[in-house]
C-alpha positions as CSV (number, residue, x, y, z in Angstrom):
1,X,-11.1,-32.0,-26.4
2,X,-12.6,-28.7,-28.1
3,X,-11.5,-26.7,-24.8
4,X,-8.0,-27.8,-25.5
5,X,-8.4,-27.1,-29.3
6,X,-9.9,-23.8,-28.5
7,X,-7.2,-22.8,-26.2
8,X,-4.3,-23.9,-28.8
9,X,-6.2,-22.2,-31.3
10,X,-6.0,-18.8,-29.3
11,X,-2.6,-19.2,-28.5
12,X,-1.7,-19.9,-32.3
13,X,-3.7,-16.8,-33.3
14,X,-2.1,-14.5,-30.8
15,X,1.2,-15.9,-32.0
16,X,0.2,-15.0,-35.7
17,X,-1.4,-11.8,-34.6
18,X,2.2,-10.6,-33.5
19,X,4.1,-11.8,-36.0
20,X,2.1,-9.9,-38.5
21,X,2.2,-6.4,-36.9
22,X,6.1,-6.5,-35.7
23,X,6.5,-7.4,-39.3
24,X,3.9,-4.2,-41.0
25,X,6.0,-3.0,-38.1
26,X,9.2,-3.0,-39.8
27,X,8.6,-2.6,-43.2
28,X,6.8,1.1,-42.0
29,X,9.6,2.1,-39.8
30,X,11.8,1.4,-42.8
31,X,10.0,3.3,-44.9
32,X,9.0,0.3,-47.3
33,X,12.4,-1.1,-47.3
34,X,11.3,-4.7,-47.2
35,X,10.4,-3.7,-50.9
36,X,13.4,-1.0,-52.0
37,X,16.3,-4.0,-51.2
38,X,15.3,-6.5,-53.5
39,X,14.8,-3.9,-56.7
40,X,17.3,-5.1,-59.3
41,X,18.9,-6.7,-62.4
42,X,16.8,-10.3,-63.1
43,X,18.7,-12.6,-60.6
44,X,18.6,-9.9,-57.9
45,X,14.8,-9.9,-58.8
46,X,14.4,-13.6,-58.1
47,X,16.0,-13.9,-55.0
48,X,13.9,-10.5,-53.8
49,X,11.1,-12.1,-54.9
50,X,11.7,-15.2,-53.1
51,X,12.8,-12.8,-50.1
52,X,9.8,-11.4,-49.9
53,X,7.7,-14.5,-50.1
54,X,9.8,-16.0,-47.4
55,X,8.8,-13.2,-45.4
56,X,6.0,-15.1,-43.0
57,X,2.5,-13.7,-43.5
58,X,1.2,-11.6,-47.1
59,X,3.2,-8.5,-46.3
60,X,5.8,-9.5,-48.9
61,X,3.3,-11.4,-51.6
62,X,1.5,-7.8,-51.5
63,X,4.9,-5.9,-52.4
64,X,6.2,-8.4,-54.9
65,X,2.6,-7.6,-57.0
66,X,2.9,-4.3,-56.5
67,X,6.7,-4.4,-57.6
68,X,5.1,-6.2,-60.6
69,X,2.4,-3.9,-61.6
70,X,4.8,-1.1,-61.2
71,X,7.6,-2.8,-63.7
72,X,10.4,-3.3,-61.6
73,X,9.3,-7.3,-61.2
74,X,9.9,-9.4,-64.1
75,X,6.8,-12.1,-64.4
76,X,9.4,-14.8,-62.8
77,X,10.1,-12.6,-60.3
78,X,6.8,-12.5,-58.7
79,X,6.1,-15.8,-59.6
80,X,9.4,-16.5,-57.1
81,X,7.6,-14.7,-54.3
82,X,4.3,-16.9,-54.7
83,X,6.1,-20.3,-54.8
84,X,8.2,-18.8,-51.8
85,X,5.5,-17.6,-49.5
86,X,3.3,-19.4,-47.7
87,X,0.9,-16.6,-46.3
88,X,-0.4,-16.5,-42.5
89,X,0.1,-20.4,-42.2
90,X,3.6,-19.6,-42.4
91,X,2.9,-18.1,-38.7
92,X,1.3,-21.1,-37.9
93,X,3.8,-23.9,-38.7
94,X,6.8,-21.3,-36.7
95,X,4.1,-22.2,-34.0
96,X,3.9,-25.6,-34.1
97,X,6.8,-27.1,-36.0
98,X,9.5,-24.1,-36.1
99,X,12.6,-26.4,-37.0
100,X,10.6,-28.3,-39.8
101,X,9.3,-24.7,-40.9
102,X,12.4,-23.7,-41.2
103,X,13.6,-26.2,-43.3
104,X,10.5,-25.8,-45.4
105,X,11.0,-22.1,-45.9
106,X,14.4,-22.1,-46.9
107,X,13.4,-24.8,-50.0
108,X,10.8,-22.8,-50.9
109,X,13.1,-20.0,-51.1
110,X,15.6,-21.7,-53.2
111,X,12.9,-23.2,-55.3
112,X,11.3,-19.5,-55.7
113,X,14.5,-18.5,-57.2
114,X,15.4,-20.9,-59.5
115,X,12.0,-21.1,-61.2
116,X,11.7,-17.5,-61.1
117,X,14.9,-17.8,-64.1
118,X,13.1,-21.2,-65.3
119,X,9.0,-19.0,-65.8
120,X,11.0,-16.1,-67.7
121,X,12.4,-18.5,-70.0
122,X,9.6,-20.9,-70.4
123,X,6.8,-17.7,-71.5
124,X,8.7,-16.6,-74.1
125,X,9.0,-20.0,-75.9
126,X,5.3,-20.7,-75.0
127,X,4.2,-17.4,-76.4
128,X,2.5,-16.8,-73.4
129,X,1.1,-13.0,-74.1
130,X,1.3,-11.3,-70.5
131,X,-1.1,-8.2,-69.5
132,X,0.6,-5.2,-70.5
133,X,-2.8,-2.7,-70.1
134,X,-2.3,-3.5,-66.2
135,X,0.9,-2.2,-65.5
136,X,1.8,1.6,-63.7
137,X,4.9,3.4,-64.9
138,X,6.1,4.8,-61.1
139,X,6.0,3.1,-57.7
140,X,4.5,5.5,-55.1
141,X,5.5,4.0,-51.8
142,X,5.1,7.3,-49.8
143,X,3.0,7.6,-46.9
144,X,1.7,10.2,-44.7
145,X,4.4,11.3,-42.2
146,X,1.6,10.6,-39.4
147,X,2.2,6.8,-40.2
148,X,5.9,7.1,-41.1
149,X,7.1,8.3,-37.9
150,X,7.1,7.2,-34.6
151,X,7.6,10.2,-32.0
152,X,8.3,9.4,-28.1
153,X,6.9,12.6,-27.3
154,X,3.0,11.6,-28.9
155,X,3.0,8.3,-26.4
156,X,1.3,10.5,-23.2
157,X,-1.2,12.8,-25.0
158,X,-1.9,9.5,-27.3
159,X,-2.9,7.8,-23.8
160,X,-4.5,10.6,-22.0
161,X,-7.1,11.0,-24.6
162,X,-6.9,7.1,-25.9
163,X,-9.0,6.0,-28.8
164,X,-11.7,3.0,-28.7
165,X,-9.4,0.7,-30.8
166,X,-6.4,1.4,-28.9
167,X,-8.2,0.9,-25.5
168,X,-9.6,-2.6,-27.1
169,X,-6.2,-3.9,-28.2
170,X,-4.2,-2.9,-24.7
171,X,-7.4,-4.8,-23.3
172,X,-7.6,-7.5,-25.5
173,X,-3.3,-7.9,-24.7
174,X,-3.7,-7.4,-20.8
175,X,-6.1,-10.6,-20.9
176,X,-3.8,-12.4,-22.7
177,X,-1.1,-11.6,-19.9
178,X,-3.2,-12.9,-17.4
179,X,-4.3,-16.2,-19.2
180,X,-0.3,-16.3,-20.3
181,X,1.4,-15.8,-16.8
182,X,-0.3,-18.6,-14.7
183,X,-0.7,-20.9,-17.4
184,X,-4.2,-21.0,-18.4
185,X,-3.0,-20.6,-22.0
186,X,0.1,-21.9,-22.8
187,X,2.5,-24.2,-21.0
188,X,2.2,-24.3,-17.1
189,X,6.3,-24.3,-17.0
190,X,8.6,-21.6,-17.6
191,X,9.9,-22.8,-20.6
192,X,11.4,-21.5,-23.8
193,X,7.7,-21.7,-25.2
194,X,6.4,-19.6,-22.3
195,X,9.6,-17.5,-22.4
196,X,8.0,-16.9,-26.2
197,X,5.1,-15.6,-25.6
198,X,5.5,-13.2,-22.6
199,X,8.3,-11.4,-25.2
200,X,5.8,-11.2,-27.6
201,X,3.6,-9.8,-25.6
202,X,5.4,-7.7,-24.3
203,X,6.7,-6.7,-28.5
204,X,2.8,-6.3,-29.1
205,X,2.0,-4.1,-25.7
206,X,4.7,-2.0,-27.1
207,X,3.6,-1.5,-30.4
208,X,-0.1,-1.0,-29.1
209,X,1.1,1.6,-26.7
210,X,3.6,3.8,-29.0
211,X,1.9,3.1,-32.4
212,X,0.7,6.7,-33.9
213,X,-3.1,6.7,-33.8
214,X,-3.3,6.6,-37.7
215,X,-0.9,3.4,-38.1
216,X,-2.9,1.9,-34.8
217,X,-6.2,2.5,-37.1
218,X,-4.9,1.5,-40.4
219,X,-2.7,-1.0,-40.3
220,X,-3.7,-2.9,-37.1
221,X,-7.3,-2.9,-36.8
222,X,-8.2,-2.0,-40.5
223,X,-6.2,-4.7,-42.0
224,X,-4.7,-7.4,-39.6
225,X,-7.5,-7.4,-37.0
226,X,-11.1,-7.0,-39.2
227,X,-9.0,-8.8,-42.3
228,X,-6.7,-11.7,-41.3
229,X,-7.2,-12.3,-37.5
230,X,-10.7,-13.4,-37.1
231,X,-10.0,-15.8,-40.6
232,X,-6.9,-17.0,-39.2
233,X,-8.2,-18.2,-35.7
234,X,-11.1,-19.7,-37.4
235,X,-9.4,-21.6,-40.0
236,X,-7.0,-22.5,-37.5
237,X,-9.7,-24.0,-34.8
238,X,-11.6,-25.5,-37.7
239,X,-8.5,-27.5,-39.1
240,X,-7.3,-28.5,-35.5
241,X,-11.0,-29.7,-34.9
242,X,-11.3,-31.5,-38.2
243,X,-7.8,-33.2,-37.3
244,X,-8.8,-34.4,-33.9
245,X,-12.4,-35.7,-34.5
246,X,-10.5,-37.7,-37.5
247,X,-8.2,-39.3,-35.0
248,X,-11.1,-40.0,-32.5
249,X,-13.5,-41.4,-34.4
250,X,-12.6,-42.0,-37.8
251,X,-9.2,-44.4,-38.8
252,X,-8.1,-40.8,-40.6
253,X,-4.1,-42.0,-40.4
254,X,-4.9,-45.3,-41.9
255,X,-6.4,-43.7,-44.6
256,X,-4.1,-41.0,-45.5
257,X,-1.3,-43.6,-45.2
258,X,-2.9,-45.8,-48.5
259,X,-3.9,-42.4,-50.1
260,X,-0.8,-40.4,-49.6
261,X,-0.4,-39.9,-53.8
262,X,-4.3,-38.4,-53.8
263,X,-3.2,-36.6,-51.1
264,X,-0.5,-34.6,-52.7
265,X,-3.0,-34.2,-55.2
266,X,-5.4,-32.8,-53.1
267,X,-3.4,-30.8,-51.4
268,X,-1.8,-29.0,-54.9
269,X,-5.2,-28.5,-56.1
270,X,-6.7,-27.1,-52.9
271,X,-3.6,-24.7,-52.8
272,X,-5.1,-23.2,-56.2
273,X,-7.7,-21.4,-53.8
274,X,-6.2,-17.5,-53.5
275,X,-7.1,-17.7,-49.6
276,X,-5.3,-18.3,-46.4
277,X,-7.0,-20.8,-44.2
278,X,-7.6,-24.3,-46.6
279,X,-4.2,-25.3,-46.2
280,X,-3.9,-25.1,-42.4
281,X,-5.6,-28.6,-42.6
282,X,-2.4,-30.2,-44.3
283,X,-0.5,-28.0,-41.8
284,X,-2.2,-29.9,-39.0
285,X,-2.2,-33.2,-40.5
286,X,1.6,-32.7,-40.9
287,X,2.0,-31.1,-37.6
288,X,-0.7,-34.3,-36.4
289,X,2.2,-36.8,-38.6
290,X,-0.4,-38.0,-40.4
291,X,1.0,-36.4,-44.3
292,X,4.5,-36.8,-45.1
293,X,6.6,-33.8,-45.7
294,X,6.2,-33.8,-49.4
295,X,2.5,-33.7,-49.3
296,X,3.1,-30.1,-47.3
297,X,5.5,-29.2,-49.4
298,X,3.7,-29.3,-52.7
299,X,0.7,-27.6,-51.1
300,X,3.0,-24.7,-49.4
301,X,4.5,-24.2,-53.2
302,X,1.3,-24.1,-54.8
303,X,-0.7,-22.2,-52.1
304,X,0.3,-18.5,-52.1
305,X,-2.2,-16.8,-48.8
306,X,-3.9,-13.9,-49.5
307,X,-1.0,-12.9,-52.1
308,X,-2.4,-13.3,-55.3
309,X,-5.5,-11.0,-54.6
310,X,-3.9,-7.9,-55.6
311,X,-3.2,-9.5,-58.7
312,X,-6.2,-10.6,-59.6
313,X,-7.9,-7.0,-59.2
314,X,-5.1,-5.9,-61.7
315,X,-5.1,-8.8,-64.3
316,X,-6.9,-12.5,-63.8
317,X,-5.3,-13.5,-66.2
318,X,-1.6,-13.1,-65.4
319,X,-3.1,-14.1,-61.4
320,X,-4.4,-18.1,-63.2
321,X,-1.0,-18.1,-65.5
322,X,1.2,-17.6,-62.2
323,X,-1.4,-20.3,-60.3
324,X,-0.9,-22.9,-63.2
325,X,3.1,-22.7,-63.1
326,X,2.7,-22.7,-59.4
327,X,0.2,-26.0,-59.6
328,X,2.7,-27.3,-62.2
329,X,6.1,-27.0,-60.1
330,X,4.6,-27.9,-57.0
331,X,2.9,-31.4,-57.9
332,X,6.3,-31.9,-59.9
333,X,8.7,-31.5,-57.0
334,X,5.9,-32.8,-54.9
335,X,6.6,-36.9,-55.9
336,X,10.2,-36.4,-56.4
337,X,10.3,-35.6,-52.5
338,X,7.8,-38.7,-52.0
339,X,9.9,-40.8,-54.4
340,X,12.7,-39.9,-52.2
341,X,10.9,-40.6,-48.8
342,X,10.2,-37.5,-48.0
C-alpha cells in the first residue's frame, strides 16, 4: 500500500510541479498580464480578483495582494481572490477529480465575486478601520529583460555551458520519462491520463531547456522547487497515507458519515491555517468519498494556500479580518450546500 501511495504521490507532484511553472510561465511571458487585465472600476475588481484566485496554485493570490498594497484592489477585491483560490491543492483535485474541480472552481469564482461587493459594503457599516500605513502609491511590475525575454538564439550556448540546476531539472524530467513511458508511474495503458502526462512532460522539458538561466534560477528552483514542491509532495503523501490507513484499519467512513456537521467545522477552521498542505486531507477524503461535497467546499472557500502570506508581512491585521470573512462565508454556504444534499 505505501509503494502505491508513494507512486501516486510522485505522479500528483509532478503534475502540480508543471502546472505551476507553465503558469509563472505565462504570466512572465506576458509581462505580468495575469495582473494588468483585471485592474479596474469595483465590479471589474471583483471578478479580477476572483480571476486571479481561480487561477490554480498562489500565482494569482500573490498578485491580488500586491494589487492591494499598491491601491488598485479594493479590500473586497482581494478578499474575492482568497475565497476564489484554492492554492496548490487546486493542482491536486485537477489531478484526481478534474470534472468535480471544475465545478468547484467555477462556484468559488462566482462566490469570490459576489462577496467581494457584499465585504466592501459590510466594513463600512461595521466601522471596520483598514491599514492605511501599509499601502504603496505605484505598482512596479518591471523585471529585468534577462527574465522577461525568451531568445531562441540563447538555447545552444545555455546548453553547452549548462548550469547545475538546469542539469538537475532536465535530469530529474528524463527520469520521469522513463518511469512515465512503460508505466512504472502512471497508468500501464495509453490512455487520456497517460496521454496527460507525456504532454506535460514534454511542456516542462521545454521550459527547462529554453528558460533563460536567470528565470530557470529564480522562478523554478528558487521558488517552486525549494518553496512549494517538496511541501506539496509531502503534504500530499501524508494525506493519502493518513486516508488509506483510516480505511484499513480504522471504520474512518463510518465515522465521518455521523460527524459530517463537525466535519465542515473542522474543515473551515483548519482552512484558517495561511499554508498549503492541511487541506489536502479533505481533498483526499473527498476524492476517497468519504466527505460530501459541501464539507470541501467550505474548507476550499475558507483556505486560501500560501496567499495570504504576503499579506500578513504587510498588515496582520487586514490578513485575520480577510480570514474571519473568509471563515464566516465559508461555514455559511458550507450547511446550505449540506442542507441541500450536497
Amino acid at each position: 500500500m505505501v509503494v502505491e501511495i508513494l507512486k501516486h504521490s510522485v505522479i500528483i507532484t509532478f503534475f502540480v510541479f508543471v502546472m505551476m511553472v507553465l503558469i509563472d510561465y505565462i504570466n512572465v511571458m506576458t509581462k505580468g498580464g495575469l495582473s494588468f487585465a483585471v485592474k479596474g472600476g469595483k465590479w471589474r475588481q471583483y471578478v479580477g480578483g476572483s480571476f486571479l484566485g481561480a487561477i490554480p496554485g498562489c500565482l494569482g493570490a500573490f498578485l491580488s495582494v500586491s494589487l492591494y498594497v499598491h491601491n488598485l484592489f479594493s479590500f473586497g477585491a482581494v478578499t474575492a481572490a482568497m475565497i476564489a483560490t484554492s492554492g496548490d491543492e487546486a493542482f491536486v483535485m485537477l489531478a484526481m477529480f478534474p470534472d468535480k474541480a471544475g465545478i468547484l472552481f467555477g462556484i468559488l469564482f462566482g462566490l469570490g465575486t459576489i462577496s467581494g461587493y457584499a465585504v466592501d459594503k459590510l466594513v463600512p457599516r461595521l466601522r471596520i478601520r483598514l491599514c492605511e500605513s501599509c499601502k504603496l502609491q505605484q505598482m512596479h511590475l518591471d523585471e529585468t529583460d534577462e527574465c522577461r525575454w525568451f531568445k531562441a538564439t540563447d538555447v545552444l550556448p545555455q546548453l553547452r555551458s549548462i548550469s547545475s540546476h538546469r542539469l538537475v531539472v532536465l535530469i530529474i524530467l528524463a527520469a520521469f520519462a522513463v518511469a512515465i513511458f512503460p508505466g512504472f508511474l502512471g497508468p500501464l495503458v495509453w490512455n487520456w491520463q497517460k496521454v496527460t502526462l507525456v504532454v506535460l512532460l514534454a511542456i516542462a522539458l521545454f521550459i527547462g531547456i529554453t528558460a533563460p538561466e536567470h528565470y530557470l534560477n529564480e522562478h523554478i528552483w528558487q521558488h517552486i522547487v525549494k518553496k512549494h514542491l517538496w511541501r506539496v509532495f509531502l503534504w500530499t503523501f501524508g494525506a493519502l497515507l493518513v486516508s488509506g490507513l483510516g480505511l484499513r484499519y480504522w471504520n474512518l467512513e463510518e465515522f465521518v458519515r455521523t460527524h459530517a456537521v463537525g466535519m465542515l467545522l473542522i474543515a473551515s477552521l483548519v482552512g484558517m491555517i495561511p499554508e498549503s498542505g492541511p487541506h489536502l486531507v479533505f481533498v483526499t477524503m473527498f476524492a476517497d468519498g468519504l466527505i460530501p461535497f459541501s464539507v470541501l467546499l467550505a474548507s476550499s472557500v475558507v483556505q486560501d494556500g500560501h496567499g495570504m502570506l504576503p499579506m500578513l508581512s504587510y498588515t496582520v491585521k487586514d490578513a485575520l479580518i480577510i480570514k474571519l470573512f473568509n471563515l464566516a462565508i465559508g461555514i455559511m454556504v458550507g450547511f446550505i450546500a449540506f442542507s441541500i444534499g450536497w
